[in-house]
HTML snippet that shows the backbone in 3Dmol.js (N, CA, C, O; Angstrom):
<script src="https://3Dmol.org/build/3Dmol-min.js"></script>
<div id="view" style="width:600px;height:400px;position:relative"></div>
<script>
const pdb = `
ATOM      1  N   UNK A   1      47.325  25.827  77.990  1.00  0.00           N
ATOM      2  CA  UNK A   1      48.532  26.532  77.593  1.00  0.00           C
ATOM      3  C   UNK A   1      49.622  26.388  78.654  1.00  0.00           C
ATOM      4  O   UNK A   1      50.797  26.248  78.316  1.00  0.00           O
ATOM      5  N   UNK A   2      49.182  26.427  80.139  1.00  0.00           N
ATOM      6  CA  UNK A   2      50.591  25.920  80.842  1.00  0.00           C
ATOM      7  C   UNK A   2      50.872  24.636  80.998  1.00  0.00           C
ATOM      8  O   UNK A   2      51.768  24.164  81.698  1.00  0.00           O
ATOM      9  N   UNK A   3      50.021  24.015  80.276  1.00  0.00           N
ATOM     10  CA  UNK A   3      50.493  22.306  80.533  1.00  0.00           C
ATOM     11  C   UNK A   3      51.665  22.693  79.340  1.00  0.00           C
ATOM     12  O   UNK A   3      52.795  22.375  79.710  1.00  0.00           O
ATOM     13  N   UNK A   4      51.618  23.219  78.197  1.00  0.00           N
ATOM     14  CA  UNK A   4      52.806  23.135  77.032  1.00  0.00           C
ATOM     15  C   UNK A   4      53.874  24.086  77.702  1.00  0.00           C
ATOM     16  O   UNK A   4      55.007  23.606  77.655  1.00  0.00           O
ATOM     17  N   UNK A   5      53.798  25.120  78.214  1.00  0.00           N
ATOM     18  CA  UNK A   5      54.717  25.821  78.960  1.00  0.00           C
ATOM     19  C   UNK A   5      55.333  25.219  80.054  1.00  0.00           C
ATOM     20  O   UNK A   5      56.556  25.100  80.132  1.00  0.00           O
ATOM     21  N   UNK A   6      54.404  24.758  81.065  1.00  0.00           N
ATOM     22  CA  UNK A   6      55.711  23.517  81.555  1.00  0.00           C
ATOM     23  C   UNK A   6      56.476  22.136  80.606  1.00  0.00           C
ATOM     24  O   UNK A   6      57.476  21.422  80.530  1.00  0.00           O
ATOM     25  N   UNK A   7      55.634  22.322  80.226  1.00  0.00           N
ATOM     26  CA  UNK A   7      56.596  20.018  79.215  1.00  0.00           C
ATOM     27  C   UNK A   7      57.462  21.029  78.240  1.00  0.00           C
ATOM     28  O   UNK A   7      58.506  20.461  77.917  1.00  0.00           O
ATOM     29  N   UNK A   8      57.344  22.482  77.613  1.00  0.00           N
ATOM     30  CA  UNK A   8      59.126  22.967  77.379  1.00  0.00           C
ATOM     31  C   UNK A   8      59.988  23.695  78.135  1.00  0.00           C
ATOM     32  O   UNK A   8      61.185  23.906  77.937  1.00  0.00           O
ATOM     33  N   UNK A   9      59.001  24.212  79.373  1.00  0.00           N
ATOM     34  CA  UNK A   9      60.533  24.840  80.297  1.00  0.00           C
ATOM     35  C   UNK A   9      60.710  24.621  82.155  1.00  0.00           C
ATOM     36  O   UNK A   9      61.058  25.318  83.108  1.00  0.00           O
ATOM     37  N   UNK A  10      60.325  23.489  81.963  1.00  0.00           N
ATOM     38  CA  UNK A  10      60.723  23.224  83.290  1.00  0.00           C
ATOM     39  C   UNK A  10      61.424  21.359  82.635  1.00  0.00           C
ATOM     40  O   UNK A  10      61.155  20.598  81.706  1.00  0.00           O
ATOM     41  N   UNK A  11      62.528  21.382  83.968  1.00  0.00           N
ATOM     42  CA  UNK A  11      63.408  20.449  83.677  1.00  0.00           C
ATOM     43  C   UNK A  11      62.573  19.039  83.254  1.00  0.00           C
ATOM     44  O   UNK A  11      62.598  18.536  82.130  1.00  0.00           O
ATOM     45  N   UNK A  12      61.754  18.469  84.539  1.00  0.00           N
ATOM     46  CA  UNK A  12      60.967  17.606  84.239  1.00  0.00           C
ATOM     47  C   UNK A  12      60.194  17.373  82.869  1.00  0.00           C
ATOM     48  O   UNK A  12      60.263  16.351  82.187  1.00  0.00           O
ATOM     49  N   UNK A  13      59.536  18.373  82.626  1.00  0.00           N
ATOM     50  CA  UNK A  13      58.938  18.911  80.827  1.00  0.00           C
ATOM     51  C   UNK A  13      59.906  18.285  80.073  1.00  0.00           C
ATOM     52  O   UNK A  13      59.514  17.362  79.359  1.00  0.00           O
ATOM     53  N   UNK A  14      61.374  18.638  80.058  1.00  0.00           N
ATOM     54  CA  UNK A  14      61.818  18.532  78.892  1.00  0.00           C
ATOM     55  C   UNK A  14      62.753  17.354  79.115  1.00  0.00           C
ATOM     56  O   UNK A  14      63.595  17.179  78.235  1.00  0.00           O
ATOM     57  N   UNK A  15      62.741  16.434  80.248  1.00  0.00           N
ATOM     58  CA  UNK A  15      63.061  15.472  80.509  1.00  0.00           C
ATOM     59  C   UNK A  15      61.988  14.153  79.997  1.00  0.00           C
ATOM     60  O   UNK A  15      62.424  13.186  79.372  1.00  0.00           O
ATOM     61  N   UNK A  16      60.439  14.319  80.406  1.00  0.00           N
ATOM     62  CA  UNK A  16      59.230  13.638  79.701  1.00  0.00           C
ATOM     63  C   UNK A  16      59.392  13.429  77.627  1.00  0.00           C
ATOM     64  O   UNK A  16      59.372  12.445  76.888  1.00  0.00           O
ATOM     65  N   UNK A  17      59.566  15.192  77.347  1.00  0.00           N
ATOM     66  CA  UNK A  17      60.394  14.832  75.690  1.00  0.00           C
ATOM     67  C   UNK A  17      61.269  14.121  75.531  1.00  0.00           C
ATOM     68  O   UNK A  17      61.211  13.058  74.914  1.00  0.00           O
ATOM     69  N   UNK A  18      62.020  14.490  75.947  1.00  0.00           N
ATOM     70  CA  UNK A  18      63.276  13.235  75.853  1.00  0.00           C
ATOM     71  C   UNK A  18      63.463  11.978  75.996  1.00  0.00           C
ATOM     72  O   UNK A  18      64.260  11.341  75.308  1.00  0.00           O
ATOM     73  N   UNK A  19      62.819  11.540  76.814  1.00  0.00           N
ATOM     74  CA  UNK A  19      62.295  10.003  77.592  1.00  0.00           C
ATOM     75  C   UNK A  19      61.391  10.001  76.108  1.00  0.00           C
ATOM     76  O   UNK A  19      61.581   9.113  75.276  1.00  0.00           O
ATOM     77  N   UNK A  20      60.620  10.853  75.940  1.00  0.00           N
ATOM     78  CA  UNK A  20      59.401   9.998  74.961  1.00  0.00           C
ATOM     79  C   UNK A  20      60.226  10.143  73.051  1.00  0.00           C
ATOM     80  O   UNK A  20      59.747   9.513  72.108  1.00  0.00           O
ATOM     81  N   UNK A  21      60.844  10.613  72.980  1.00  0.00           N
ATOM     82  CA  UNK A  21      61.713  10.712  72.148  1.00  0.00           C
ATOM     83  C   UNK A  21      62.858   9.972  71.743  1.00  0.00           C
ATOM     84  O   UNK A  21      63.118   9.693  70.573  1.00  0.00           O
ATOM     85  N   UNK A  22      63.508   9.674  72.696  1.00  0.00           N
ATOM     86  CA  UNK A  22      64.328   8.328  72.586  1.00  0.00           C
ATOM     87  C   UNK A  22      63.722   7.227  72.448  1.00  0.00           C
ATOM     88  O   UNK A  22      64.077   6.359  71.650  1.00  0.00           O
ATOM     89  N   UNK A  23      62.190   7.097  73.641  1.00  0.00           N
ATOM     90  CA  UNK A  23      61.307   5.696  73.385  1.00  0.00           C
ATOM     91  C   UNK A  23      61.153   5.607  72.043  1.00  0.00           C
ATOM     92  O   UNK A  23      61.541   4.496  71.684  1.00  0.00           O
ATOM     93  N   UNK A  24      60.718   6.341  71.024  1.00  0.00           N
ATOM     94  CA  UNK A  24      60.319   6.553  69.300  1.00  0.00           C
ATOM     95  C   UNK A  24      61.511   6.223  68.777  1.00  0.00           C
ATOM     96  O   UNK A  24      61.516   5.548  67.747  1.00  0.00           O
ATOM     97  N   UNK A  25      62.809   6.650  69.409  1.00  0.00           N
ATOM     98  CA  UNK A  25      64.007   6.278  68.040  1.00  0.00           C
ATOM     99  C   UNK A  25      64.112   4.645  68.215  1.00  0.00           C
ATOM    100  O   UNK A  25      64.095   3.795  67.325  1.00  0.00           O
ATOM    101  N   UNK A  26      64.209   4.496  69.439  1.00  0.00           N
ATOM    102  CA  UNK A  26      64.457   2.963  69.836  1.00  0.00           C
ATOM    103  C   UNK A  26      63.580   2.316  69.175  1.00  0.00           C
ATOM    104  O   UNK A  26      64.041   1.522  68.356  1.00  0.00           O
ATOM    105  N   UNK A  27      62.156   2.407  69.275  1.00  0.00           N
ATOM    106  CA  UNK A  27      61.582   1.804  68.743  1.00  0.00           C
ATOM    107  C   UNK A  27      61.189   1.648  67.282  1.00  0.00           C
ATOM    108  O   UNK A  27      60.696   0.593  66.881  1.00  0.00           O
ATOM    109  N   UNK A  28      61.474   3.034  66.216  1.00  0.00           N
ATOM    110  CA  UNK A  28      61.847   2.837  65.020  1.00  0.00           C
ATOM    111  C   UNK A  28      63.333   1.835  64.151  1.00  0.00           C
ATOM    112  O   UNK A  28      63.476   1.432  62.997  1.00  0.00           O
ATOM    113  N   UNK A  29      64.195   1.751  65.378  1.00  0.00           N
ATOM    114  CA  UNK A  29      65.419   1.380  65.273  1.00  0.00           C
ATOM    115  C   UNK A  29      65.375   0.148  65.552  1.00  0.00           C
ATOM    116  O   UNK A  29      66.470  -0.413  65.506  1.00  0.00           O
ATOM    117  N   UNK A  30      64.372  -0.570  65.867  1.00  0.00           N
ATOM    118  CA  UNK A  30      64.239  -2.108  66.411  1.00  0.00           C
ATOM    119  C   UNK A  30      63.859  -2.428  64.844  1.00  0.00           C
ATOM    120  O   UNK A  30      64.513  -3.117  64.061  1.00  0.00           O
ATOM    121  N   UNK A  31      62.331  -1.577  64.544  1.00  0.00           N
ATOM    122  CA  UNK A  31      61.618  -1.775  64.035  1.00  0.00           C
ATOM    123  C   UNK A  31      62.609  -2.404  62.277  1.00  0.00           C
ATOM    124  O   UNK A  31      62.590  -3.557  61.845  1.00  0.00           O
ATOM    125  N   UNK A  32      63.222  -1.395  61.746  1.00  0.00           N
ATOM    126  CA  UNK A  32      64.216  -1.445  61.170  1.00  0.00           C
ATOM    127  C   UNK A  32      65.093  -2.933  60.735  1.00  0.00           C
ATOM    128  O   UNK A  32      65.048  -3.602  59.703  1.00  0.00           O
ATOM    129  N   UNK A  33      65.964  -3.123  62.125  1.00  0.00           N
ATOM    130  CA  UNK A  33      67.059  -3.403  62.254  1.00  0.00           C
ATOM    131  C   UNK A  33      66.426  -5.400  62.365  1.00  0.00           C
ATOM    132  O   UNK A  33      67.043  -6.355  61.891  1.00  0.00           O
ATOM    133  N   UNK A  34      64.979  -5.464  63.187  1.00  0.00           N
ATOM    134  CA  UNK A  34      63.960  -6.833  63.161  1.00  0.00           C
ATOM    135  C   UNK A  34      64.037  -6.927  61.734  1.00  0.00           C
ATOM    136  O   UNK A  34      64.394  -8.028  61.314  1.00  0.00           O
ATOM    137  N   UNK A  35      63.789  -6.040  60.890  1.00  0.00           N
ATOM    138  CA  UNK A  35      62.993  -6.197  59.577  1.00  0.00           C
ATOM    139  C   UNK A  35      64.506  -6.573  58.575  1.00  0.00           C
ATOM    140  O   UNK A  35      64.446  -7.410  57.674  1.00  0.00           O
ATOM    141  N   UNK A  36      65.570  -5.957  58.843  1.00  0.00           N
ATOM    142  CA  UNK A  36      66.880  -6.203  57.671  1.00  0.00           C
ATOM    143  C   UNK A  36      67.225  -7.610  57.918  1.00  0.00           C
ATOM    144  O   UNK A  36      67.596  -8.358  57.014  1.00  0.00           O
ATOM    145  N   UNK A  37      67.096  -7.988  59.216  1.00  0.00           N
ATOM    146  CA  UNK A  37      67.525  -9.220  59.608  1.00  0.00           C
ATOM    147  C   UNK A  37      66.311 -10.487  58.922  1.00  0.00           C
ATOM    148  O   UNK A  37      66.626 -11.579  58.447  1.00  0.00           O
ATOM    149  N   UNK A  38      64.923  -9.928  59.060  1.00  0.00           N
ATOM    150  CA  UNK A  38      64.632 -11.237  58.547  1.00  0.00           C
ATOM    151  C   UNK A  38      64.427 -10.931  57.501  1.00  0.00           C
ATOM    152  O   UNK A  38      63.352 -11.451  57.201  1.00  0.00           O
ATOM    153  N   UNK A  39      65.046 -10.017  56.168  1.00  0.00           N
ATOM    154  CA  UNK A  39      64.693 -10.491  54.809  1.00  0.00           C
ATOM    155  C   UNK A  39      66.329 -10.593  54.814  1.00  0.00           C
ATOM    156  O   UNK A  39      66.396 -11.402  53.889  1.00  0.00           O
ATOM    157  N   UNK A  40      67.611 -10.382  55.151  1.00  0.00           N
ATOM    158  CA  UNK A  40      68.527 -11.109  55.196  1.00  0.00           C
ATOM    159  C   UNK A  40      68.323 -13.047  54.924  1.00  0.00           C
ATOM    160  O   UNK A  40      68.482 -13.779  53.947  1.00  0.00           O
ATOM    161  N   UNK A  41      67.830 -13.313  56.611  1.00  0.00           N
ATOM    162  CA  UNK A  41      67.295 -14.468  56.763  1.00  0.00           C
ATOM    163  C   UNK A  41      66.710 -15.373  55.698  1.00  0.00           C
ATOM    164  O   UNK A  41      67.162 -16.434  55.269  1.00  0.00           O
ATOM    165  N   UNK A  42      65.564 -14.698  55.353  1.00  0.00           N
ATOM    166  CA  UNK A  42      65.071 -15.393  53.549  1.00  0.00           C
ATOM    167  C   UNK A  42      65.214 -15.564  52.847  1.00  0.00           C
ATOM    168  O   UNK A  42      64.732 -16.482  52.184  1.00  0.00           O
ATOM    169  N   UNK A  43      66.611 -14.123  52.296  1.00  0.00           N
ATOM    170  CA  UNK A  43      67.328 -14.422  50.880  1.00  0.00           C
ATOM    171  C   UNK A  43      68.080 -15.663  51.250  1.00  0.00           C
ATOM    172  O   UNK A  43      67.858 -16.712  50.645  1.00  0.00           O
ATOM    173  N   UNK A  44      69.140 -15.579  52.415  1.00  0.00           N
ATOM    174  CA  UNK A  44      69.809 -17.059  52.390  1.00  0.00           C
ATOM    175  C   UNK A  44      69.028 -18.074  52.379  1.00  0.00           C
ATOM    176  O   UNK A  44      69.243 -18.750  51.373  1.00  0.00           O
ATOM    177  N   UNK A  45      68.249 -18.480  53.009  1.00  0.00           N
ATOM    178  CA  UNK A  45      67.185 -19.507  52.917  1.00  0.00           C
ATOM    179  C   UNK A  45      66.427 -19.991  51.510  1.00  0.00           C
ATOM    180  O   UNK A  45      65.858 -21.036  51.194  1.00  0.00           O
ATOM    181  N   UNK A  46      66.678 -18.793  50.847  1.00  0.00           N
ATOM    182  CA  UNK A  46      66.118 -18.742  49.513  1.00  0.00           C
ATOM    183  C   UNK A  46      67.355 -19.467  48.459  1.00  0.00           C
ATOM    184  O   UNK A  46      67.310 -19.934  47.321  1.00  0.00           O
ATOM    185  N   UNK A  47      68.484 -19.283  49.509  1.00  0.00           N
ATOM    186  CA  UNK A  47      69.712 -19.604  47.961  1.00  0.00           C
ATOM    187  C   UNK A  47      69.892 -21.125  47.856  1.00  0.00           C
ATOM    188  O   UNK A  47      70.608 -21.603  46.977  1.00  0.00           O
TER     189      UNK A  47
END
`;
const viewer = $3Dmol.createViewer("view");
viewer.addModel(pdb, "pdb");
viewer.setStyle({}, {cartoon: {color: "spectrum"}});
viewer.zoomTo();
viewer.render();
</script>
């Protein structure tokens, strides 16, 4: 129980969320943005 009481109220804690939270958007946002590009890629290839 104080491992969760520090990671939400001490600075570091809620600096580790954040760091690991941005790592997840970034990496949903690659994930995404890889994927529009190569079925972009195919339809032209396809025409």
């Amino acid at each position: 129980m104080k491992l969760i009481h520090d990671l939400f109220s001490t600075d570091y804690g809620i600096m580790s969320i954040s760091g690991i939270v941005f790592m997840l958007g970034m990496g949903v946002f690659f994930v995404k943005f890889f994927t529009n590009k190569m079925n972009e890629s195919a339809a032209k290839d396809a025409k």
